[in-house]
KELUM-548141 format. One line per field, with one value per atom (N, C-alpha, C, O): atom name; y, z, x; residue number from 1. Coordinates in steps of 0.2 Angstrom, whole numbers. Example, Ala and Ser with C-alpha at 12.3 -4.5 7.8 and 13.67 -1.06 7.14 Angstrom:
BEGIN
atom <- c(N/CA/C/O/N/CA/C/O)
c2 <- c(-28/-22/-16/-17/-11/-5/0/6)
c3 <- c(39/39/39/42/35/36/39/40)
c1 <- c(66/62/66/71/64/68/64/67)
nr <- c(1/1/1/1/2/2/2/2)
END
This chain:
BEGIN
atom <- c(N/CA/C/O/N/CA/C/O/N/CA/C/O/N/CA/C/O/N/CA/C/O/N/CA/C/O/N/CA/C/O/N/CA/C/O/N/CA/C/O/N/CA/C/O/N/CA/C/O/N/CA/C/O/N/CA/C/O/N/CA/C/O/N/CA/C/O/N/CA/C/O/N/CA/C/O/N/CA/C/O/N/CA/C/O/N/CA/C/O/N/CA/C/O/N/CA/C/O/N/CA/C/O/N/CA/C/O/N/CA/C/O/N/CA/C/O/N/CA/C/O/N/CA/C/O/N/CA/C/O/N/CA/C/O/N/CA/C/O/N/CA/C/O/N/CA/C/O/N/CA/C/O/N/CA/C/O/N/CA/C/O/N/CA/C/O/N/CA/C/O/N/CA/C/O/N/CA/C/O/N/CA/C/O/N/CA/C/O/N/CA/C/O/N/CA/C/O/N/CA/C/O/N/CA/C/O/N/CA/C/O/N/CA/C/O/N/CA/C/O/N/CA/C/O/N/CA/C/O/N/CA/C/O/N/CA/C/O/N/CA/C/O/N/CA/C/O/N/CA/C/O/N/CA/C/O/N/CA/C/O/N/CA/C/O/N/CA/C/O/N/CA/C/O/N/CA/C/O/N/CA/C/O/N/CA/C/O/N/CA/C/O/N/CA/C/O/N/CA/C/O/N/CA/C/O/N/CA/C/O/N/CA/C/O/N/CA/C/O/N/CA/C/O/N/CA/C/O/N/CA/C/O/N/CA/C/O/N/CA/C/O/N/CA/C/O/N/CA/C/O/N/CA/C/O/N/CA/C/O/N/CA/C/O/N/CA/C/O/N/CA/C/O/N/CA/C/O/N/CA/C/O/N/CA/C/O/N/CA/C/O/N/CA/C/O/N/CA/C/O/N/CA/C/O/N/CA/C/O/N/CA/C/O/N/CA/C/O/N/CA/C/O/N/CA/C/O/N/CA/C/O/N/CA/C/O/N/CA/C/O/N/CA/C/O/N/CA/C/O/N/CA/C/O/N/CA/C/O/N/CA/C/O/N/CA/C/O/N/CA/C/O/N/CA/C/O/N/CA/C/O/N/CA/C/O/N/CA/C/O/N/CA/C/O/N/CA/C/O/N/CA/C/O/N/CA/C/O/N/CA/C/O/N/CA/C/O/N/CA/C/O/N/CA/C/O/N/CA/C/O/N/CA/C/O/N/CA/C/O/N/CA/C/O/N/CA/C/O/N/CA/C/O/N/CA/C/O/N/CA/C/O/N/CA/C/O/N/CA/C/O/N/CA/C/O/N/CA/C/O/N/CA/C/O/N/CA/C/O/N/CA/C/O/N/CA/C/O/N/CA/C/O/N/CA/C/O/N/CA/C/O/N/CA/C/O/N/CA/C/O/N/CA/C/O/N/CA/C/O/N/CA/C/O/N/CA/C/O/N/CA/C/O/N/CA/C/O/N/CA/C/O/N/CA/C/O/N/CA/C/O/N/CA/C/O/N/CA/C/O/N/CA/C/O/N/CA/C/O/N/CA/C/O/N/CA/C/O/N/CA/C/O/N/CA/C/O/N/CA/C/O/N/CA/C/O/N/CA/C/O/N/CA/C/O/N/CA/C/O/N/CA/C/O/N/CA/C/O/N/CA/C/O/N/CA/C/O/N/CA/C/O/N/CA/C/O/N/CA/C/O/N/CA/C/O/N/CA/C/O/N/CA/C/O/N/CA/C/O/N/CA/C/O/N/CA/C/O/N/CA/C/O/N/CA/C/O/N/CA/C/O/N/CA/C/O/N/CA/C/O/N/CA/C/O/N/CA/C/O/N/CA/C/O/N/CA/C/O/N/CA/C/O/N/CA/C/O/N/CA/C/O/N/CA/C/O/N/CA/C/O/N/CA/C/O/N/CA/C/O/N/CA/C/O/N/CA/C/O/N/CA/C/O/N/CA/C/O/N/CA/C/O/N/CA/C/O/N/CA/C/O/N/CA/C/O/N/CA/C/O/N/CA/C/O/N/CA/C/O/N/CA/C/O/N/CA/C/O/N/CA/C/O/N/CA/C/O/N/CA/C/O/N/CA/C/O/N/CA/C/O/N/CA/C/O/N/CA/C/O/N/CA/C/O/N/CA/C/O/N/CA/C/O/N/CA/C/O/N/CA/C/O/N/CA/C/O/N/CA/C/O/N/CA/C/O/N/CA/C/O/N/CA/C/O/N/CA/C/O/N/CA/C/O/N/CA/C/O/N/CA/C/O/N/CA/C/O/N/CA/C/O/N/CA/C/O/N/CA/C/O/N/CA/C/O/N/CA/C/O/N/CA/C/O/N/CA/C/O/N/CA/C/O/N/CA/C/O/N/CA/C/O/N/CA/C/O/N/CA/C/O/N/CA/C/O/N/CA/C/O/N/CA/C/O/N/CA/C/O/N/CA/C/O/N/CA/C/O/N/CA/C/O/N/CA/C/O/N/CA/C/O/N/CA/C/O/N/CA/C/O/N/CA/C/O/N/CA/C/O/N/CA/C/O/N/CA/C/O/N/CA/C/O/N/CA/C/O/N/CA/C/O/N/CA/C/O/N/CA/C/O/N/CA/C/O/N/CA/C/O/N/CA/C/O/N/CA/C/O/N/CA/C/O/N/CA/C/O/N/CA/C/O/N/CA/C/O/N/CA/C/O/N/CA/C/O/N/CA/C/O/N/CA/C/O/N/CA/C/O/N/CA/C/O/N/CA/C/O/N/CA/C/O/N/CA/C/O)
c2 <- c(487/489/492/495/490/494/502/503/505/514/512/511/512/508/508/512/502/500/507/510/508/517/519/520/522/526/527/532/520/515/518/521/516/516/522/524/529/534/537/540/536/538/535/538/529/525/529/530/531/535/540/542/544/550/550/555/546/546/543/548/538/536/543/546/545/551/559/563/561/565/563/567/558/554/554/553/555/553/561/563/564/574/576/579/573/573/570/572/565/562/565/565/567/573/579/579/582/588/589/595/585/585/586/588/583/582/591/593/593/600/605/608/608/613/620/621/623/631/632/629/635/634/630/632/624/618/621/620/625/626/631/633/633/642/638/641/632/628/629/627/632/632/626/621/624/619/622/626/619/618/621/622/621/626/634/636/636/641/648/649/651/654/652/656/645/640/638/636/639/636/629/627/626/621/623/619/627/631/631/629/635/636/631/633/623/617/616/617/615/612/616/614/623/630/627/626/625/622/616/615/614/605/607/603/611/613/616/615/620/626/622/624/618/616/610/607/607/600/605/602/610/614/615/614/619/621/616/617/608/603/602/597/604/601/608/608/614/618/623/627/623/631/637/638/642/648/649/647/654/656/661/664/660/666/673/674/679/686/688/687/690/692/694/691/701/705/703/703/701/698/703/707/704/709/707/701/712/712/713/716/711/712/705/704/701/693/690/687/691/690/680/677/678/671/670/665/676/677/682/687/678/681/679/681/676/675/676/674/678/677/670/670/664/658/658/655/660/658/663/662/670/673/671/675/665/662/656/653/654/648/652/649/659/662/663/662/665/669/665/668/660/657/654/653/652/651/657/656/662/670/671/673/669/669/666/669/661/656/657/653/663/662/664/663/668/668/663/664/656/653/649/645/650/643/634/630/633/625/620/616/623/621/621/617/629/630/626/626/625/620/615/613/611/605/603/597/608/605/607/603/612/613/608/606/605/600/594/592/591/586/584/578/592/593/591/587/594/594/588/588/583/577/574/570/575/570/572/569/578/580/580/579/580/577/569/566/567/556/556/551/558/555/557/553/563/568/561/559/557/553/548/545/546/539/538/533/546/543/548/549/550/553/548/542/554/548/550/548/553/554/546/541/547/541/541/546/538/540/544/546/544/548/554/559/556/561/567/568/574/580/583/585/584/589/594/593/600/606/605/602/607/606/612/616/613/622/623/619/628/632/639/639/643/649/652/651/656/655/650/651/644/639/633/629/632/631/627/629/619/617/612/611/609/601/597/599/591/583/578/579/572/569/566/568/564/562/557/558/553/551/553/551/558/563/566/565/571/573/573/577/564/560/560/561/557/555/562/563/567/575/575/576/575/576/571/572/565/560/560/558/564/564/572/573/577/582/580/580/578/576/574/577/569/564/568/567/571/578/582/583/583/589/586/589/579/575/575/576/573/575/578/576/584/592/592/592/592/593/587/588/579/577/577/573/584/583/590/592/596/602/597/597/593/592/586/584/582/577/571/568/570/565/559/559/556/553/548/549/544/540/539/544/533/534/534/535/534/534/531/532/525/518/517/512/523/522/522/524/520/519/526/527/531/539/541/545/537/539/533/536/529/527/530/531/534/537/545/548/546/551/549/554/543/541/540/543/536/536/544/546/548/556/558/561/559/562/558/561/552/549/553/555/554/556/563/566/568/573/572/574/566/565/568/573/562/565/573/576/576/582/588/593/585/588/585/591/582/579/581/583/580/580/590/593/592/601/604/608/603/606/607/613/601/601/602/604/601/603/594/594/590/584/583/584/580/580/572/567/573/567/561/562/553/547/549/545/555/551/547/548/542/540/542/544/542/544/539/535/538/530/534/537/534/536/528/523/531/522/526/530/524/526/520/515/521/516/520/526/515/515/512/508/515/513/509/503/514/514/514/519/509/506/506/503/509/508/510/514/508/511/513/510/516/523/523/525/523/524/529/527/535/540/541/540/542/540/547/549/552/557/554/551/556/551/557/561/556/561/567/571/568/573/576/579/574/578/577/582/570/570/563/558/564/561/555/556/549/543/541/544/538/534/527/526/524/514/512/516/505/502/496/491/499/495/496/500/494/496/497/494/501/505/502/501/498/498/500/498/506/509/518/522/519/529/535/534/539/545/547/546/548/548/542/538/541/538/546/552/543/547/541/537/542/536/541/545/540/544/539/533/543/538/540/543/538/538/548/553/548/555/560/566/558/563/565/570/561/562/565/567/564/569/574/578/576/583/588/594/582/586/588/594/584/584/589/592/589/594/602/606/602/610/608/614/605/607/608/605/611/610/607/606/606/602/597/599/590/587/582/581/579/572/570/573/568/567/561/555/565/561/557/560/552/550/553/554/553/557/551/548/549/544/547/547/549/549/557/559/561/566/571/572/574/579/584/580/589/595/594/598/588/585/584/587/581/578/585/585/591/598/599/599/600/602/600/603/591/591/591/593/588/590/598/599/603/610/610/614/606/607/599/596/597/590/592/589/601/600/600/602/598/599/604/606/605/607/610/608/615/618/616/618)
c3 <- c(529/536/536/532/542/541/545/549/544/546/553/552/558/565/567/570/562/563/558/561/554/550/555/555/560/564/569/571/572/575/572/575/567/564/562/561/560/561/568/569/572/579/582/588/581/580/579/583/574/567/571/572/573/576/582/583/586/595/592/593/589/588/585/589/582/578/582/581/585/588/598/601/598/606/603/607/594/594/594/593/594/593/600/602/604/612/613/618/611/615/610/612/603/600/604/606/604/608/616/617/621/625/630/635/625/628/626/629/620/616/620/623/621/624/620/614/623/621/614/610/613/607/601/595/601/597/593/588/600/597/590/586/590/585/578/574/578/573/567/567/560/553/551/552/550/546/539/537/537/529/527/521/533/532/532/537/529/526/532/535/534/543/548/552/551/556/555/551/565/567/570/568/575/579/582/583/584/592/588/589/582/577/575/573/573/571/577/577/582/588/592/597/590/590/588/592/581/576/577/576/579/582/589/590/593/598/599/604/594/592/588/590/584/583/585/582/591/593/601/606/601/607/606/610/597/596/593/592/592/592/601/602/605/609/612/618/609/610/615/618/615/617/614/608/619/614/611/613/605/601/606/610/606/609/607/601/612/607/608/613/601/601/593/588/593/586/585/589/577/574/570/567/569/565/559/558/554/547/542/537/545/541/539/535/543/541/533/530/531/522/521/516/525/524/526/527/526/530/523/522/518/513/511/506/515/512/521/526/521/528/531/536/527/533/532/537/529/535/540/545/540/545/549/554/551/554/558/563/553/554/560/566/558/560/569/573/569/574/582/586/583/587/588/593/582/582/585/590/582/585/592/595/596/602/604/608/603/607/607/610/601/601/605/604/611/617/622/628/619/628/627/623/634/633/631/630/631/630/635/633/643/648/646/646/644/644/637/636/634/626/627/628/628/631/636/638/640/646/641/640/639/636/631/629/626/622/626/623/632/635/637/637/638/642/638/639/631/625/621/616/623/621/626/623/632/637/637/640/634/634/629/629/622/614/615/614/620/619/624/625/626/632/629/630/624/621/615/614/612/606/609/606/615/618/620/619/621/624/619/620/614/609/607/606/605/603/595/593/591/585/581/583/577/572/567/565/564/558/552/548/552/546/548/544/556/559/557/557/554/551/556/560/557/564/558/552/564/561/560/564/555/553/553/549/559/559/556/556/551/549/545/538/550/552/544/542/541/532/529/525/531/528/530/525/535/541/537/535/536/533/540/546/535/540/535/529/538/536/540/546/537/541/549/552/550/557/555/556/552/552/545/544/543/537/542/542/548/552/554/555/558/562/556/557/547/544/543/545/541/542/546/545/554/559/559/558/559/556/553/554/543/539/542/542/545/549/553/552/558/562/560/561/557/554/549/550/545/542/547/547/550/555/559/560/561/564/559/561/551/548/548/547/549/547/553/553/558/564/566/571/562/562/555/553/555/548/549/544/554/555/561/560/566/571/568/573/563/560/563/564/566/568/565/568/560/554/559/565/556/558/559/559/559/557/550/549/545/539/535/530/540/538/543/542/548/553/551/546/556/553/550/547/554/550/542/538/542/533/531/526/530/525/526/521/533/528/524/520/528/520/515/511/512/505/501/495/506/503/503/497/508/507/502/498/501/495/486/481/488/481/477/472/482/479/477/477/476/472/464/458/468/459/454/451/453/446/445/440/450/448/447/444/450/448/442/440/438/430/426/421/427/423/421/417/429/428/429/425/434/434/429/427/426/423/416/412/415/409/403/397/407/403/399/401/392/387/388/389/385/387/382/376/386/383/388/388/391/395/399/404/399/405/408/405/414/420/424/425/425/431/436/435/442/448/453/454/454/457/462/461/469/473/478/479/481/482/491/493/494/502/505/503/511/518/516/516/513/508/503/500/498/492/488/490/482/477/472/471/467/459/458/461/455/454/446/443/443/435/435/437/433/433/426/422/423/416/415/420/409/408/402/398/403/399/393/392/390/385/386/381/393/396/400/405/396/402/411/415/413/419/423/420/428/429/435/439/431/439/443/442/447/449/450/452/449/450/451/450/452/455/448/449/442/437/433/437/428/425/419/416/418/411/409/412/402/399/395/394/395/388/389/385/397/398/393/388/396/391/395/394/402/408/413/416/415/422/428/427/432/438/442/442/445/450/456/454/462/469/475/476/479/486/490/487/495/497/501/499/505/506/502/502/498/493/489/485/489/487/491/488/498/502/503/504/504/502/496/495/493/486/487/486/488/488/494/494/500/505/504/508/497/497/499/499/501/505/500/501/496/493/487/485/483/479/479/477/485/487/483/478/484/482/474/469/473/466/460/460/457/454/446/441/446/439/437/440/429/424/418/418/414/408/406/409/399/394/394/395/393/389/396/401/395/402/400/398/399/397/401/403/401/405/412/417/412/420/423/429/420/424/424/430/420/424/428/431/428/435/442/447/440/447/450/455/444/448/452/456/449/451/455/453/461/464/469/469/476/477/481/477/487/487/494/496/497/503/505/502/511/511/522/525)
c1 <- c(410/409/402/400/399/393/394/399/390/390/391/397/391/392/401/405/401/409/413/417/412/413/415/421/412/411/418/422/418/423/430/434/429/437/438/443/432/437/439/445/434/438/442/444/443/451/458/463/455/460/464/469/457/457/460/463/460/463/470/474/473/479/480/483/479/483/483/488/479/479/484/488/482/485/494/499/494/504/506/512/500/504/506/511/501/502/506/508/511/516/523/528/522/526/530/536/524/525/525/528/524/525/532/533/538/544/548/553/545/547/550/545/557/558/556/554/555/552/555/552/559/562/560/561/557/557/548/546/544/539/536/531/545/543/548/552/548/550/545/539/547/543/539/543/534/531/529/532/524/526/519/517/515/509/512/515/511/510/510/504/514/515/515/517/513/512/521/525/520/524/523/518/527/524/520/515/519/515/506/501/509/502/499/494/500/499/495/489/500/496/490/487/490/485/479/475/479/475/472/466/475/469/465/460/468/468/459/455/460/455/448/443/450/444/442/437/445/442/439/437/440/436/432/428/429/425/421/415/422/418/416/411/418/414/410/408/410/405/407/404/416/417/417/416/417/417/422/427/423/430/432/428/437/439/438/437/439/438/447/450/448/455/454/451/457/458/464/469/463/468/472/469/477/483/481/479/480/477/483/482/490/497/498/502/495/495/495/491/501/502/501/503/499/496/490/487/487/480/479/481/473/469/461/458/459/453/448/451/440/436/439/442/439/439/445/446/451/459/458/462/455/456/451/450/445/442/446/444/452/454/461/462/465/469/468/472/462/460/462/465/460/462/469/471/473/479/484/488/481/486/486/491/478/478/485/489/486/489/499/503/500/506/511/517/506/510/510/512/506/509/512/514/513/520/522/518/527/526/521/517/521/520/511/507/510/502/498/492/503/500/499/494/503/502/500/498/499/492/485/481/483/476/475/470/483/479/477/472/481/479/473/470/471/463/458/453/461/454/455/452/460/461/457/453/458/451/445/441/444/438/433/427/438/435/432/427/439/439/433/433/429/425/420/415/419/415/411/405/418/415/414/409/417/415/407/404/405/396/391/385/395/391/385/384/380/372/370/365/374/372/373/376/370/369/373/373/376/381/379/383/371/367/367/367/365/363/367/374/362/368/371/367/378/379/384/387/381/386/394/396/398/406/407/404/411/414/418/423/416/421/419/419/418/416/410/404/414/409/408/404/412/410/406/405/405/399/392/387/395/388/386/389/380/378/381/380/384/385/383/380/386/383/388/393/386/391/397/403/394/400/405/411/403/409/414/420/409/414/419/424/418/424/428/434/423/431/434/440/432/438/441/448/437/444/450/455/447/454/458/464/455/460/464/470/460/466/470/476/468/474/480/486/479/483/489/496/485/489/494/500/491/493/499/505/497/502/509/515/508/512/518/524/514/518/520/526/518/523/528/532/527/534/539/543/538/542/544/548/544/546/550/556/548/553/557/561/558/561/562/568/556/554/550/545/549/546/541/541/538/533/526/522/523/515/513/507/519/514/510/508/510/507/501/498/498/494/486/484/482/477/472/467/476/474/477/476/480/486/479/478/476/472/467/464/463/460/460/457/466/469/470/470/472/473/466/464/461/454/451/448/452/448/452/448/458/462/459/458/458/458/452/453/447/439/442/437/447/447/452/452/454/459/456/457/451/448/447/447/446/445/451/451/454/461/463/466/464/464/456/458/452/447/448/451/446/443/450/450/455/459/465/467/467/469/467/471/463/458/458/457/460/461/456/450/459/451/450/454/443/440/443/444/443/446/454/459/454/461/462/460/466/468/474/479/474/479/483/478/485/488/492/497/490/494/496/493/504/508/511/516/508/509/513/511/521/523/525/525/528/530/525/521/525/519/516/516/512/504/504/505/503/503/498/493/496/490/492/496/488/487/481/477/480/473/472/477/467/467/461/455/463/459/456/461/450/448/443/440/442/438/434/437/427/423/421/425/415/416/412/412/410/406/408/406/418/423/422/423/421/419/424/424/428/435/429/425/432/434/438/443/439/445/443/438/446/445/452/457/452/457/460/464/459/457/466/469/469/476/472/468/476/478/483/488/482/488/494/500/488/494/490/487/492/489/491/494/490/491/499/505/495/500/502/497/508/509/511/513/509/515/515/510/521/524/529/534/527/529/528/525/532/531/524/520/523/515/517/515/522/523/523/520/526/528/520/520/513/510/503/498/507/503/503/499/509/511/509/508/509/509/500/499/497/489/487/482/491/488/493/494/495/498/504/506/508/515/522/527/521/526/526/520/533/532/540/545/537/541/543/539/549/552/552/549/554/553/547/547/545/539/541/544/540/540/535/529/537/532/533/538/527/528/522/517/524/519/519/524/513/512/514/511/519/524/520/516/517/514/506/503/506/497/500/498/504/506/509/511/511/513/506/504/501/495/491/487/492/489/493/491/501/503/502/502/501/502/492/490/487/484/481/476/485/486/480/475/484/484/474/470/472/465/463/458/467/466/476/481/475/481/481/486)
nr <- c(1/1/1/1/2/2/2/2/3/3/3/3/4/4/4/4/5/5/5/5/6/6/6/6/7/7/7/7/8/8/8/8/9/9/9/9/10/10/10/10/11/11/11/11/12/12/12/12/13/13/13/13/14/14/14/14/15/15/15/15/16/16/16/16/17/17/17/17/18/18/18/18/19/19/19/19/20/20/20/20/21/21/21/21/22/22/22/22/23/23/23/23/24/24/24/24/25/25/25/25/26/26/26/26/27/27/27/27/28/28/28/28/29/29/29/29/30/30/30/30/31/31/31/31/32/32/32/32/33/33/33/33/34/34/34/34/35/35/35/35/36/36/36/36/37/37/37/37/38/38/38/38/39/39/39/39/40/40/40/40/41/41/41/41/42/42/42/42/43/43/43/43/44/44/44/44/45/45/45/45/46/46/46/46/47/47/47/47/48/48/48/48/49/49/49/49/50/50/50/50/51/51/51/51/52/52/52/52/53/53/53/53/54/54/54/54/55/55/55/55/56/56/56/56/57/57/57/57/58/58/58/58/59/59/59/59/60/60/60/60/61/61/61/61/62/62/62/62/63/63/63/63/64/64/64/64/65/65/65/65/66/66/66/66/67/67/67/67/68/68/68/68/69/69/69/69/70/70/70/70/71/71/71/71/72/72/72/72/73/73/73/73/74/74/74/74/75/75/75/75/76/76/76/76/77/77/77/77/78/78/78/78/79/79/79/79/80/80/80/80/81/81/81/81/82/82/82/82/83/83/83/83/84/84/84/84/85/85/85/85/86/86/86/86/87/87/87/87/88/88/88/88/89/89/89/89/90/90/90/90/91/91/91/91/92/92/92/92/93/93/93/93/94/94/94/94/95/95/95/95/96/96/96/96/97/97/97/97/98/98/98/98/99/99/99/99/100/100/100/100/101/101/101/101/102/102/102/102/103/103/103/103/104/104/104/104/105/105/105/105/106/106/106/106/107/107/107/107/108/108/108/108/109/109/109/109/110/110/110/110/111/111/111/111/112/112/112/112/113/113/113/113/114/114/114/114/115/115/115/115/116/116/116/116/117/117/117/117/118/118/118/118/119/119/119/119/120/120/120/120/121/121/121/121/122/122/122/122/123/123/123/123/124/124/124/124/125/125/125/125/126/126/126/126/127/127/127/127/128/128/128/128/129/129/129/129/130/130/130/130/131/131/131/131/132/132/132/132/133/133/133/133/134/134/134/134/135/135/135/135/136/136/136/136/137/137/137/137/138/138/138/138/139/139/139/139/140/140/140/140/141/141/141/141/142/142/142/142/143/143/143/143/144/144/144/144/145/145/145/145/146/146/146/146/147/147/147/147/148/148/148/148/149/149/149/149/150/150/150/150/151/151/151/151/152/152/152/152/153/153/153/153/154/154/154/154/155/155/155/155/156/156/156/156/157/157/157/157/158/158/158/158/159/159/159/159/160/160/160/160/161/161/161/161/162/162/162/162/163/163/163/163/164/164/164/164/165/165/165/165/166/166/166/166/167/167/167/167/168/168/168/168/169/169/169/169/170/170/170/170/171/171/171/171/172/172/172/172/173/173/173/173/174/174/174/174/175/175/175/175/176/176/176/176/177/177/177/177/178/178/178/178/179/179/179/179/180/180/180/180/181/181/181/181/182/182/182/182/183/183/183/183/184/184/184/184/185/185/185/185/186/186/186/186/187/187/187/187/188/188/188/188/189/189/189/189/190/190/190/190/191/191/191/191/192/192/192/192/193/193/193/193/194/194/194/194/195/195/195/195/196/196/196/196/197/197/197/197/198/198/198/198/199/199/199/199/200/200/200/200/201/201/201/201/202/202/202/202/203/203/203/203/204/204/204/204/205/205/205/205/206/206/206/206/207/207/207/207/208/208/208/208/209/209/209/209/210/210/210/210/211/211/211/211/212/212/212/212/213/213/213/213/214/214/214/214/215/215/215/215/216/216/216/216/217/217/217/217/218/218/218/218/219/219/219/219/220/220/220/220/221/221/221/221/222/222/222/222/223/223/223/223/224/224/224/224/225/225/225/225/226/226/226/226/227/227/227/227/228/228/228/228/229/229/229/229/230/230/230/230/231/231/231/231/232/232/232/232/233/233/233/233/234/234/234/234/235/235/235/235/236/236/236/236/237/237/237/237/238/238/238/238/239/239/239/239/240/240/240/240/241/241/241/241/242/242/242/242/243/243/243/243/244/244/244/244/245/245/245/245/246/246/246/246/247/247/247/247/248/248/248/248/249/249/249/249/250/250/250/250/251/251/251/251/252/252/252/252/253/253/253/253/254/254/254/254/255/255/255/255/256/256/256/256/257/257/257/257/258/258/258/258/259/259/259/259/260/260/260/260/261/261/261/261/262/262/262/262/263/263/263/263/264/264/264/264/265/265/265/265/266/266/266/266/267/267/267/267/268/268/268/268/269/269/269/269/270/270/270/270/271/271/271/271/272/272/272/272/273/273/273/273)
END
């Protein structure tokens, strides 16, 4: 595709995936929003806090001022208490008032990308507060797509309502996930070099992955078979997203070949929480 159409399909990605949290949560009685998800303190209310929060601050509101309680045992580091901060505002309002402001900043992000003038190369700032670089524009769109998407996830899996895992936001979570493999096997895992790896990811979303450390201890990924790896893992495509975005450690994974290698890298899968 050229950087053009790039751009296109992640905000594609991004409207179908954020446009299905809004038709998720819209129907949700009060009760249904203080339902657990799999992030780590976030309930429903706090998920949909979260997209809430930074697709506002991409179109250039202010944070809110609100002191955050410093008892927050999921709140340990400056950027989750940057991430926190605006979540905590919101966990007083209601279903009526979450759903009208995500609506709002759903018509206001879409109209925001519809007549945007950056270039695909062009650097825009990426909030996130201490963490606060430039990229390029079109990296941006793919983050917010592959968040959403995630995000969409976790709040259909705290209301148990499945679906979308096959959408055009789950590819590009599989592409943004794959570019950390190798390093979760090469450095994480501390894999010596001359390994190979095979990940057989099956359901929605289908691929095989051959992860290789060369002798300068440095991990690839290609689309290439191994014939004879150190390791297989074989999982469903869910079950490897969770494992990859922190959730847990879900579903069941086949293991072949060397078990003491495939414990270190599934303990070190994941890349983002």
């Amino acid at each position: 595709m050229t950087d053009n159409q790039t751009v296109q399909a992640y905000t594609e990605a991004w409207t179908q995936s954020i446009e299905s949290i809004s038709e998720l949560v819209a129907p949700l009685p009060e009760g249904s929003w203080n339902r657990a998800t799999e992030c780590p303190g976030w309930s429903v209310r706090d998920v949909v806090s979260h997209v809430i929060a930074v697709e506002s601050e991409l179109l250039g509101d202010p944070r809110p001022i609100h002191s955050l309680p410093r008892d927050l045992r999921h709140v340990t580091t400056e950027f989750a208490r940057y991430v926190e901060l605006p979540v905590d505002k919101r966990r007083c309002h209601t279903a009526l008032e979450m759903t009208s402001e995500l609506e709002y900043t759903v018509i206001r992000r879409s109209r925001a990308l519809r007549n945007a003038k950056q270039t695909p190369q062009e650097p825009v700032r990426r909030p996130a507060g201490p963490l606060a670089t430039d990229v390029p524009y079109h990296e941006l769109l793919r983050v917010r797509a592959f968040d959403v998407w995630v995000h969409e996830q976790d709040l259909r899996r705290a209301l148990e309502v499945p679906g979308n895992l096959d959408s055009p936001g789950a590819l590009v979570a599989r592409d943004y996930l794959l570019q950390f493999l190798p390093k979760a096997v090469a450095h994480g895992a501390g894999a010596p070099a001359g390994t190979a790896l095979v990940v057989d990811v099956t359901g929605p979303v289908e691929f095989l992955r051959t992860v290789r450390v060369d002798a300068a201890g440095r991990g690839t990924v290609d689309e290439s078979i191994s014939l004879a790896p150190d390791v297989q893992l074989t999982m469903d495509w869910e079950t490897y997203v969770r494992l990859a975005c922190g959730r847990g450690r879900p579903g069941p994974v086949g293991v072949e070949g060397d078990k003491e290698l495939a414990e270190r890298v599934l303990a070190n899968f994941a890349v983002t929480i």
